[in-house]
Backbone as JSON Lines, residues from 0, in Angstrom:
{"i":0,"aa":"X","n":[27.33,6.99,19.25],"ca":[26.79,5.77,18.74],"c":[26.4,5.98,17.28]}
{"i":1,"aa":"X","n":[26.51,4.64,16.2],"ca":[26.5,5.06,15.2],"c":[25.54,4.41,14.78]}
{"i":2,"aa":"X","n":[24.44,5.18,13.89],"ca":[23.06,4.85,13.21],"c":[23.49,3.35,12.57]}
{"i":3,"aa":"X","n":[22.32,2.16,12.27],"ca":[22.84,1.31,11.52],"c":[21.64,1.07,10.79]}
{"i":4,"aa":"X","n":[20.63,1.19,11.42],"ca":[18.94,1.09,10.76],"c":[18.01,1.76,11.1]}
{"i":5,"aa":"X","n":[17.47,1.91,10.25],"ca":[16.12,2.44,10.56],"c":[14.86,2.47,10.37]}
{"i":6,"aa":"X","n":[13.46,2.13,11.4],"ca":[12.33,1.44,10.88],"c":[11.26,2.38,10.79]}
{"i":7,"aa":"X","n":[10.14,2.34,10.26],"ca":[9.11,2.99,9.74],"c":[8.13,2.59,9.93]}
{"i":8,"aa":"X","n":[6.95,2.97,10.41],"ca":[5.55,2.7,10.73],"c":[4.94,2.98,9.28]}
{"i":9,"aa":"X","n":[4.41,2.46,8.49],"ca":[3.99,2.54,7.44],"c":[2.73,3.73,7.19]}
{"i":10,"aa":"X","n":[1.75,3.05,8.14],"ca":[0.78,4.23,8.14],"c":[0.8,5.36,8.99]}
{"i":11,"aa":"X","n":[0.44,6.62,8.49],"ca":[0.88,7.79,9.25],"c":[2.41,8.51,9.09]}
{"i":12,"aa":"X","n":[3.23,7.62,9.16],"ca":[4.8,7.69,9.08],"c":[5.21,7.4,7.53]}
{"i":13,"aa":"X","n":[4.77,6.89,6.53],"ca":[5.56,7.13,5.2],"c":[4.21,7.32,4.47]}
{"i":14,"aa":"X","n":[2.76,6.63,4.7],"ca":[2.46,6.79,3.89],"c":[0.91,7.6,5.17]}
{"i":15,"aa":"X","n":[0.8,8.86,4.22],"ca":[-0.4,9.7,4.71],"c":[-2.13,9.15,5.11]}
{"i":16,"aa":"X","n":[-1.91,9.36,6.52],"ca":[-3.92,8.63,6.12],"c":[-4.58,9.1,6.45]}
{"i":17,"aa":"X","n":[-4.95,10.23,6.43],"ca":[-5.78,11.36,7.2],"c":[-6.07,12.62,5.64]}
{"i":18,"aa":"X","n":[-5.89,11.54,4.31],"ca":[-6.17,12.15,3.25],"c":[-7.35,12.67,3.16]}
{"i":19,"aa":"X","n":[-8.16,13.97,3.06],"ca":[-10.05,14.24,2.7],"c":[-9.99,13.05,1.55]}
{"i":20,"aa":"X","n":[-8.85,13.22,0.39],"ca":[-9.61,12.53,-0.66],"c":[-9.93,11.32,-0.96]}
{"i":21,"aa":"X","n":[-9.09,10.49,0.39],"ca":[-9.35,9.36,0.6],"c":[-8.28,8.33,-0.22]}
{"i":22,"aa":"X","n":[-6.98,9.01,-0.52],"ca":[-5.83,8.5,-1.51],"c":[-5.0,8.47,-0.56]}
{"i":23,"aa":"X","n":[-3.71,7.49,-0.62],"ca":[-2.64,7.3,-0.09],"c":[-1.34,7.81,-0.27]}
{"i":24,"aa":"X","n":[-1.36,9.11,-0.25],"ca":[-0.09,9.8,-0.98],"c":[0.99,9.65,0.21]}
{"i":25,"aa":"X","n":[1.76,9.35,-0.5],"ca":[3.69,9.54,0.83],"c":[3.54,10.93,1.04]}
{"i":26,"aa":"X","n":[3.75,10.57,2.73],"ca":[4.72,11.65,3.1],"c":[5.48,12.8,2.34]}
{"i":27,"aa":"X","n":[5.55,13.96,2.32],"ca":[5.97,14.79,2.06],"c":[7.46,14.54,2.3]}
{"i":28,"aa":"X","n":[8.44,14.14,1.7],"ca":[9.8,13.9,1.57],"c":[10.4,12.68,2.02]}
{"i":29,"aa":"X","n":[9.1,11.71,1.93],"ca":[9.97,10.31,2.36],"c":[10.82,9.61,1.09]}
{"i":30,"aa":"X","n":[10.16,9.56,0.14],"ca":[11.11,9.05,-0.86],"c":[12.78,10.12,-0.84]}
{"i":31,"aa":"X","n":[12.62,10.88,-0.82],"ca":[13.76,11.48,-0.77],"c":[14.98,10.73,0.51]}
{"i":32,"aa":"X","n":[13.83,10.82,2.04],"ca":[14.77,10.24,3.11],"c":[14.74,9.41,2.76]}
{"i":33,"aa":"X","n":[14.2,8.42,2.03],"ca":[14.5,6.84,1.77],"c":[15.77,6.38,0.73]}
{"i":34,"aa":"X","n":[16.14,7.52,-0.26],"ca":[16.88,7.42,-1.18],"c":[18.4,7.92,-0.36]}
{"i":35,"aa":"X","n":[18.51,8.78,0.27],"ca":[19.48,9.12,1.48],"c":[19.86,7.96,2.31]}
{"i":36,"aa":"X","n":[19.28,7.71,2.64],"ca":[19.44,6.48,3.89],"c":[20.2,5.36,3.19]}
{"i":37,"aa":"X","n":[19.43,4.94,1.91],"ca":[20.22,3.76,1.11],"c":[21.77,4.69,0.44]}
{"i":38,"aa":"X","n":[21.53,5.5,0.58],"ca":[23.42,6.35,-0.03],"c":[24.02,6.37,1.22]}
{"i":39,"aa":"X","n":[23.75,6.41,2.58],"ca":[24.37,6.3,3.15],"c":[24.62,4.4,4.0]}
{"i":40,"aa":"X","n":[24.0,3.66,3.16],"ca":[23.89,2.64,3.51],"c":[23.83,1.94,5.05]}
{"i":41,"aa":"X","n":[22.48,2.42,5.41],"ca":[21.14,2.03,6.0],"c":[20.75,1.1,6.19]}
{"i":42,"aa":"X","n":[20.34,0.08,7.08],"ca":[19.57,-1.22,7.32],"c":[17.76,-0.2,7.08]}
{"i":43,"aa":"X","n":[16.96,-0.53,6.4],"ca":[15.56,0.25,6.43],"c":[14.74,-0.53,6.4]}
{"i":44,"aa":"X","n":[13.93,-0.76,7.25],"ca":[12.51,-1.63,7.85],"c":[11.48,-1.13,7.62]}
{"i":45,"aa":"X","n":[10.38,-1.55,7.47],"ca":[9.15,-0.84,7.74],"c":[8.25,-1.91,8.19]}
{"i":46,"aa":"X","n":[7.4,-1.38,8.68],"ca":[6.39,-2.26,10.2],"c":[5.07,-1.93,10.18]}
{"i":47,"aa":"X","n":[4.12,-2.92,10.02],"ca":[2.63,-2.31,10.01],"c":[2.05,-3.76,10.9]}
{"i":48,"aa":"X","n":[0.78,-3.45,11.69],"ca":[0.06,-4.61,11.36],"c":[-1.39,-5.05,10.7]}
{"i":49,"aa":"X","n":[-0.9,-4.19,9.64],"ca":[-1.93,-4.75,8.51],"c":[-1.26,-6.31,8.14]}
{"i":50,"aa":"X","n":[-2.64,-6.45,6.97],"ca":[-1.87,-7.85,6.05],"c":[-0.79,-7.1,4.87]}
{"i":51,"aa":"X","n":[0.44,-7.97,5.3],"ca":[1.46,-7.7,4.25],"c":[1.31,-7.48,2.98]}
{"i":52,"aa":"X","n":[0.16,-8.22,2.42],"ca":[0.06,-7.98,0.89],"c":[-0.62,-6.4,1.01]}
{"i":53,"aa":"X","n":[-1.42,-6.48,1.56],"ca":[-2.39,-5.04,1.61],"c":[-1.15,-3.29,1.55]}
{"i":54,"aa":"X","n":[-0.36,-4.09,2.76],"ca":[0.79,-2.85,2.61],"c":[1.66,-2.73,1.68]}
{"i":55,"aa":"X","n":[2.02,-3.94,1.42],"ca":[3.23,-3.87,-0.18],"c":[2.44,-3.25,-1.04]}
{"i":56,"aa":"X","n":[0.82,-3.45,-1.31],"ca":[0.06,-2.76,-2.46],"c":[0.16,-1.61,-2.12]}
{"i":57,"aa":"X","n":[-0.22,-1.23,-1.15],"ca":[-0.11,0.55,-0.64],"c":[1.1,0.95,-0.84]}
{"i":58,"aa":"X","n":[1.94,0.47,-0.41],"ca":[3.28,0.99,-0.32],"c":[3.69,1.38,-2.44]}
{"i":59,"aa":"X","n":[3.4,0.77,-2.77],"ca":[3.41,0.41,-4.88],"c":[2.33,1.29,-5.38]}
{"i":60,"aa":"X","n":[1.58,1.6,-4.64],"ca":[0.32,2.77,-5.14],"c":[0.94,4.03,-4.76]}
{"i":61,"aa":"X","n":[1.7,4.18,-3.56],"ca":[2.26,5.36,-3.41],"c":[3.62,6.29,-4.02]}
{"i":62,"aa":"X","n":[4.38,4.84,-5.09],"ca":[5.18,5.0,-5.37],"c":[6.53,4.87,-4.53]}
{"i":63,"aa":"X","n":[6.6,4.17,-3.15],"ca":[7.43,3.7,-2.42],"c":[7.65,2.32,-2.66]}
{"i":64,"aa":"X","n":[9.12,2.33,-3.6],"ca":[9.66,1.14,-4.19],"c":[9.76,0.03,-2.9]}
{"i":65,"aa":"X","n":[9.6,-1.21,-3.14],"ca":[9.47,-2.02,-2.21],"c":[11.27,-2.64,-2.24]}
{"i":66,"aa":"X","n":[11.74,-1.93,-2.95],"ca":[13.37,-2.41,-3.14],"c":[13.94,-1.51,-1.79]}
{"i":67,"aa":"X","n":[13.67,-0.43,-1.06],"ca":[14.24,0.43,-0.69],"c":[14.29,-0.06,0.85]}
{"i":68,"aa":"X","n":[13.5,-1.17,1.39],"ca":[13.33,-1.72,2.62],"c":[14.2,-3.34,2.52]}
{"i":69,"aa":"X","n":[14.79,-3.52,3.47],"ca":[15.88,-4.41,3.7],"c":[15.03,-5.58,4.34]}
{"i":70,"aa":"X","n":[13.69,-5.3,5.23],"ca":[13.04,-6.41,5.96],"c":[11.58,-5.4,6.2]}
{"i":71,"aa":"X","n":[10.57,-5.9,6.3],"ca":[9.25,-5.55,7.01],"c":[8.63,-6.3,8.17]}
{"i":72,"aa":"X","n":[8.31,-5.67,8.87],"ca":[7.73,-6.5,10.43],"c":[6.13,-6.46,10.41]}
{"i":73,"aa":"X","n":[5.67,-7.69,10.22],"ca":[3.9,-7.52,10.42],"c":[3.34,-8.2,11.67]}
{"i":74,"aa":"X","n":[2.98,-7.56,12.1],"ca":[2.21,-8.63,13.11],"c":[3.06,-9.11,14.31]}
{"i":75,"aa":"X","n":[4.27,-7.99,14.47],"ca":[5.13,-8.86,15.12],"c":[6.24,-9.8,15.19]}
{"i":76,"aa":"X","n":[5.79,-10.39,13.69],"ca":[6.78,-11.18,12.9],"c":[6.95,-10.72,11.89]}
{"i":77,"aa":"X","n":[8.26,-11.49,11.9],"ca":[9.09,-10.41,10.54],"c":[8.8,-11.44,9.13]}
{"i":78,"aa":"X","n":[8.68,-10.23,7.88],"ca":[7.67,-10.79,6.82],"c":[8.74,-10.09,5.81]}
{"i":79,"aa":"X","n":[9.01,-11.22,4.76],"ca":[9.65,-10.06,3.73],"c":[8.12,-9.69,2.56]}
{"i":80,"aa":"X","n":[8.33,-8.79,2.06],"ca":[7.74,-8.69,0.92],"c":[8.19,-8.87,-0.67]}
């Protein structure tokens, strides 16, 4: 079977939250898998249920381009950013 997408839990899963310093740093090599995935051309989601704006900001503080996700799921429903 062949990969066609792939989705992401935002917190914990791309972006770190169990920081002491209380900062939101990515994952240790997600931008990298994120830049892979789009070369191999990837459907890439990411899914929280926070408020959407709150995560697009996190996601832009961490330096995880909001270009690199194809759709985001909040709440259940699907939300672009």
């Amino acid at each position: 079977m062949e990969t066609k997408a792939v989705t992401f839990d935002v917190y914990g899963t791309m972006i770190a939250t169990k920081d002491p310093r209380k900062e939101l740093p990515p994952r240790k090599g997600i931008v990298q898998l994120l830049n892979r995935l789009k070369q191999e051309n990837l459907k890439i989601s990411a899914c929280s249920s926070c408020d959407a704006q709150i995560v697009k900001n996190h996601l832009e503080i961490t330096g995880i381009k909001l270009d690199y996700f194809d759709e985001t799921f909040h709440s259940f429903k699907s939300k672009e950013l």
